[in-house]
N, C-alpha and C positions, 0 to 999 in steps of 0.2 A: 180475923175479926168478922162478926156478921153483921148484917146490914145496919143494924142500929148501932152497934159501937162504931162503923164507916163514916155514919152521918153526925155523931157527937166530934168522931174526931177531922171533921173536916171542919164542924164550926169554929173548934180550937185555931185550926189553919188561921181558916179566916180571920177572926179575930186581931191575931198574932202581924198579917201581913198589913191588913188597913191599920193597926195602932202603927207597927213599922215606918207603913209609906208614906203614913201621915206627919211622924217624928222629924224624920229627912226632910218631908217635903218643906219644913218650915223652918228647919235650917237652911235647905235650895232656895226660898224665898229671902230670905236677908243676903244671900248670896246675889239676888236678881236671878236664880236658876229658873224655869219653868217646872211644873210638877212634875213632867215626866222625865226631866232626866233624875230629880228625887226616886222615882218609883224604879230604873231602872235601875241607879245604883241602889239603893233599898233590896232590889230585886238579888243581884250579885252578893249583897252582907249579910242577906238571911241562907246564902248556900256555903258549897263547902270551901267559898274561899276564903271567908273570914268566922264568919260561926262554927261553921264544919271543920274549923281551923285550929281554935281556941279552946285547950285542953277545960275541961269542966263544965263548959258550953258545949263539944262537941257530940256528949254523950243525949244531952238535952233536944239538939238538932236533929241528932240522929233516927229518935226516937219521933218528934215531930212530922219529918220529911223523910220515912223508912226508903230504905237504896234496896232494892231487887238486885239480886248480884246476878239473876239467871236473864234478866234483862239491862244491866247494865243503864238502868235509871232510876230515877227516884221518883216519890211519891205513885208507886203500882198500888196502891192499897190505898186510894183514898179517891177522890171525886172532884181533885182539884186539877188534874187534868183536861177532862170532860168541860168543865165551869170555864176555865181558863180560854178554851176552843171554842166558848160558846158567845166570850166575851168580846172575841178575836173576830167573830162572825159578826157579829154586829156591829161592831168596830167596822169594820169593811162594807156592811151593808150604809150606815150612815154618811160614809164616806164616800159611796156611790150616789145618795142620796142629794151631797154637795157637791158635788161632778158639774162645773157648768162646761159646754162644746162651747157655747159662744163666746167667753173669756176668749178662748185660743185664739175667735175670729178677730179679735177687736185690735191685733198687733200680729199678724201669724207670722211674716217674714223674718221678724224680730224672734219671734220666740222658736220659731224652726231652726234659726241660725242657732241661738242662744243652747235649743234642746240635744240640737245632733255635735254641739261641741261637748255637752256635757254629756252627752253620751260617749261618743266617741273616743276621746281620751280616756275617760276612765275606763273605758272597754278594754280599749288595748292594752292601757298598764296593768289592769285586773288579769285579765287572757296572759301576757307574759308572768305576772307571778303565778298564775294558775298550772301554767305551763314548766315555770322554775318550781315548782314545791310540787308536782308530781313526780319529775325527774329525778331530782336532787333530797327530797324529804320525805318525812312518812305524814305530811298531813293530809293528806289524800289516803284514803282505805284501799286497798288493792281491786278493788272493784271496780272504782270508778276512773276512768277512758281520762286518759289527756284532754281528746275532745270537749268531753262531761267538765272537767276540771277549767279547763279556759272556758267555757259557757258560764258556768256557775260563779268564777270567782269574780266576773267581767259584771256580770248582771248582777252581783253586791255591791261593787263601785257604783254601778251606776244609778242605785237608787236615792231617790230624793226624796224628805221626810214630807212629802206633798200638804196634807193636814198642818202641819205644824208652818210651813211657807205659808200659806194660803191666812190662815190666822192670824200670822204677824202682819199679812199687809194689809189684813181688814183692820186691826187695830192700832196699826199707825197712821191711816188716814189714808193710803197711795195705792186704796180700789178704784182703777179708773185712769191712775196717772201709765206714764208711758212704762215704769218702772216695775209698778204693780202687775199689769197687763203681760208685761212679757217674764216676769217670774213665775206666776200663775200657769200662765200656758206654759211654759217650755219644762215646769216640772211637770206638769199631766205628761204633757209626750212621753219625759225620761221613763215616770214611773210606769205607762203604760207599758214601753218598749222592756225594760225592763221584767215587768209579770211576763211579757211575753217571752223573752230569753229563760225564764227560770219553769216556762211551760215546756220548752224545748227539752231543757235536761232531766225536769220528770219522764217527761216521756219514752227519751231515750235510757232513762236508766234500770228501764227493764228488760234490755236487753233483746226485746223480741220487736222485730221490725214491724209486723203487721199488727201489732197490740199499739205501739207507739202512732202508728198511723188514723187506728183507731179513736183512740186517746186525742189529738189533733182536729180529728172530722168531726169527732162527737162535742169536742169545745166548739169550732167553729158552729156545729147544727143548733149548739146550744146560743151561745149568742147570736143569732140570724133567728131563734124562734122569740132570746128575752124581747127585739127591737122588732120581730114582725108582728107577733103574736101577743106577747106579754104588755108590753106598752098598750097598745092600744087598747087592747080589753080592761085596762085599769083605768085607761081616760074614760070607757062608757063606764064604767062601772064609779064613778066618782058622783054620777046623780044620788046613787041609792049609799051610798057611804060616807057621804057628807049632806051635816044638815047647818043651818045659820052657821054656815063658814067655818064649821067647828067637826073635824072629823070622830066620828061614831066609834063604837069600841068594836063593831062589825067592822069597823074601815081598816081597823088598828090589828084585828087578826089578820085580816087579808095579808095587811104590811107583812109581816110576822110572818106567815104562812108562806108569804115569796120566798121570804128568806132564807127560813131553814131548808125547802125544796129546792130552791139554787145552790145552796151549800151540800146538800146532798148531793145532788145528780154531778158538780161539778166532781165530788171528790168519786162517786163511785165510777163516772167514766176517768179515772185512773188522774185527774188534777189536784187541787187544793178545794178544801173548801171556800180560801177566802174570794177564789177567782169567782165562784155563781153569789157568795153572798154580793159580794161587790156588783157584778152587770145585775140584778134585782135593784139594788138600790139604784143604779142609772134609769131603771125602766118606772121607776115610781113618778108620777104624774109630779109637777111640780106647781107650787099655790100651796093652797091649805094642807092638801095630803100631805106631803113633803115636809112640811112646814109641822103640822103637827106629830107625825109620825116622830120625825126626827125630838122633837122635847118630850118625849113620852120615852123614847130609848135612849138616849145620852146621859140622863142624871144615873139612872141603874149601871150602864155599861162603861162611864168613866169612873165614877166614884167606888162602885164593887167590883165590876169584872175583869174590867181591864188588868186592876192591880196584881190579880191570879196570874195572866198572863207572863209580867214583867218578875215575878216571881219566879214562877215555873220555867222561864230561860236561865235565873239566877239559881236555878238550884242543878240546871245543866253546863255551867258556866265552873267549870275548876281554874282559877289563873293559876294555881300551883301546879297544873300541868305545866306550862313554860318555864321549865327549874333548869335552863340552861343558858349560858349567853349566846347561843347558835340560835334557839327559839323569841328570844327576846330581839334579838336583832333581824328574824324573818316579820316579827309584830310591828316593830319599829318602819320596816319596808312599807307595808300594809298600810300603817298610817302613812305614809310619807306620801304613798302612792296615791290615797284616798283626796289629801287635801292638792296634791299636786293636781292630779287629773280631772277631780271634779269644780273644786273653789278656782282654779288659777286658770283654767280654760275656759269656766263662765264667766269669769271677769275680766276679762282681754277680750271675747267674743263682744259681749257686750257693750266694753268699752266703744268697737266697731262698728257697733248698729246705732253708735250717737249718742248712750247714756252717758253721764257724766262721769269723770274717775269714779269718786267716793261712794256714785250709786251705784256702777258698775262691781265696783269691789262688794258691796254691801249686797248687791245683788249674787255673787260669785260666795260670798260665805252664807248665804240660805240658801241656795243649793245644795252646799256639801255637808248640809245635817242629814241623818239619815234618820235617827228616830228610833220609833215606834217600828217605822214601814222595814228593815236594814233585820230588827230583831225578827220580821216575822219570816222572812228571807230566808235567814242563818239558821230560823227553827228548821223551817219542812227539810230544809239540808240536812240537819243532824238527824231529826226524825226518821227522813228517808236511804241515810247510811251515803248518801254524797260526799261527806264532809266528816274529820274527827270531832274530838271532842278541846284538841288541844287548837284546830283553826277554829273552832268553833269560837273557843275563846280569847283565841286574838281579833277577833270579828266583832266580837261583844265589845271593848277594849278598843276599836277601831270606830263603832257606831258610838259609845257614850263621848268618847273624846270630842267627835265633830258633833255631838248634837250640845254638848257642855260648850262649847266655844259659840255658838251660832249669837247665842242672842248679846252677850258683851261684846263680842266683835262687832253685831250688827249696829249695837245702840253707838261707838265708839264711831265707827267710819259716817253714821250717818249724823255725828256730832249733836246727837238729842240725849238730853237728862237720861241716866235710868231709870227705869220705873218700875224696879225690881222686879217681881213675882209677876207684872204685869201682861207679860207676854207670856203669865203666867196661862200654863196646860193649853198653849198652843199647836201641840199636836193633838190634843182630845179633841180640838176643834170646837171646845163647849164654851159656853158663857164668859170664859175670859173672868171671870171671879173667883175660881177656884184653888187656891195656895195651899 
């Protein structure tokens, strides 16, 4: 294809993915689903496990979402990659944007308890199946270290769909209550410790000692310049970029401008990109900046980009690799482990620190949604050849399940009506009106 049959047939994509996400999403909503777990199973039914499945349809997919046999992925011929990682960045940079530290302060003993449980257990039952499925199975690739493999599969347990917490308790009313406070903070922590375990196993997974050390000093140089350097030059710089309370379209490149060069530098000293989009968005002045930045990229980045995203894992996403009952019963583990370790330890934890049962429990099943945040995890793992394609997909399968349960379980233990779709795209973190 050249460049102009690349760009008609990516519009097709698109097209095809937003009518999709948006079909699901409004079946999700009569369900009480929020839109993303629509989009993410959306994302899995347009790959090859149900479309790429379905004789008569599969020729149609194929053709859609071409598979590169000499790269072993799909869509290498088209720009919905690129879009997807661009959606992914923003996604992250917004996310840094609503980062508050002072939540954590407002209950930190409660939420340290709360965080290092739900760390903790799910680390080590992650790390022991990491450790059993290197040994015992082929879902590990022959490259990657035991080591690599219990880092990696510990710091997927332990992620918390922070975005999607944080929105349900601004929309339930319990910003501020003692419940709210320490679910808030003690997902920051996870999610932070968390990036930080999954910075570990990049860096060791190239094998060369002094590259990975590099790779480490050059993240920490770089967040020690976002917080010494970067911040501050955006608070003076907030005279000239904001006028009648209303940030300028000069203000709005700057935003922008962080962005992509956090996102760069993070990934070219050998990270992710979402680790620099995200510390830029922490370093954006908060008031108006913040405030308006964020509604100028949210409506684009949930409504178009994001969707690319949830796609693009679904079109790496084969369940018909687990065509065994040996595999089905290592997924089944996975899940078991995921809710045992992360739900059932924060809600015993918490019960501890004084919350009631039913908020303690309610508090223990928003935790263990993983989300948005679990896919993007599972991506750089597969991307970076950590992880097959067949844990990949018991992962995917592990994340929709606990992020499908989160919010019926939550409305149920906290004994409140549902409000369907309400808590509707609570991990977009957007408007709360979006189904």
């Amino acid at each position: 294809m050249n460049n102009v049959e690349l760009a008609v047939h990516f519009l097709l994509q698109l097209a095809v993915i937003l009518f999709v996400c948006r079909i699901v999403g409004l079946i999700a909503a009569r369900l009480g689903q929020p839109q993303v777990v629509a989009e993410m199973i959306a994302g899995v039914c347009l790959g090859p496990s149900l479309w790429g499945a379905i004789p008569g349809i599969r020729e149609w997919q194929g053709a859609l979402f071409p598979w590169d046999p000499s790269q072993q992925t799909r869509d290498t011929q088209s720009y919905l990659f690129p879009a997807s990682q661009l959606g992914l960045a923003l996604y992250m940079f917004v996310v840094g944007m609503e980062f508050r530290v002072e939540i954590i302060r407002q209950s930190w003993k409660s939420s340290v308890m709360v965080s290092i449980a739900g760390m903790l257990a799910p680390f080590i039952l992650g790390g022991l199946l990491g450790w059993f499925f290197h040994r015992h199975t082929m879902l590990f690739p022959p490259q990657t270290t035991p080591l690599e493999a219990i880092l990696f599969l510990g710091a997927a347990m332990c992620i918390t769909a922070f975005p999607m917490l944080a929105r349900i308790i601004h929309f339930k009313g319990l910003a501020g209550t003692r419940m709210g406070t320490v679910a808030i903070g003690a997902g920051a922590i996870d999610d932070a410790a968390a990036w930080c375990l999954l910075a570990v196993v990049l860096t060791s997974f190239d094998r060369q000692p002094a590259s990975a050390l590099l790779n480490v000093g050059g993240g920490l140089l770089f967040a020690s310049a976002t917080v010494l350097v970067v911040r501050p030059l955006l608070w003076r710089l907030q005279a000239w970029l904001i006028v009648q309370d209303r940030l300028t379209d000069a203000g709005a490149v700057v935003g922008l401008c962080c962005m992509a060069l956090g996102a760069f530098t993070t990934d070219a000293i050998g990270l992710h990109a979402v680790f620099g989009a995200f510390l830029m968005g922490t370093a954006i002045p908060r008031g108006t900046f913040s405030r308006d930045l964020t509604q100028l990229i949210q409506p684009l980045t949930v409504l178009l980009l994001l969707p690319l995203f949830f796609v693009f894992s679904g079109l790496n996403t084969q369940i018909g690799l687990l065509n065994s009952v040996h595999l089905w019963l290592m997924c089944g583990l996975v899940v078991a482990a995921a809710f045992l370790g992360k739900g059932v330890a924060c809600w015993l934890t918490a019960q501890a620190t004084g919350l009631p049962r039913h908020e303690a429990m309610g508090l223990g099943v928003l935790m263990n949604a993983r989300g948005l945040m679990e896919l993007i995890i599972i991506n750089i793992g597969l991307q970076r050849g950590v992880i097959t394609a067949e844990l990949f997909a018991t992962l995917v399968i592990m994340a929709v399940v606990s992020t499908l349960l989160a919010s019926p379980l939550f409305e149920r233990l906290m004994r409140r009506p549902s409000r369907s779709a309400a808590v509707v795209d609570s991990e977009s973190a957007f408007t709360g009106k979006r189904s």
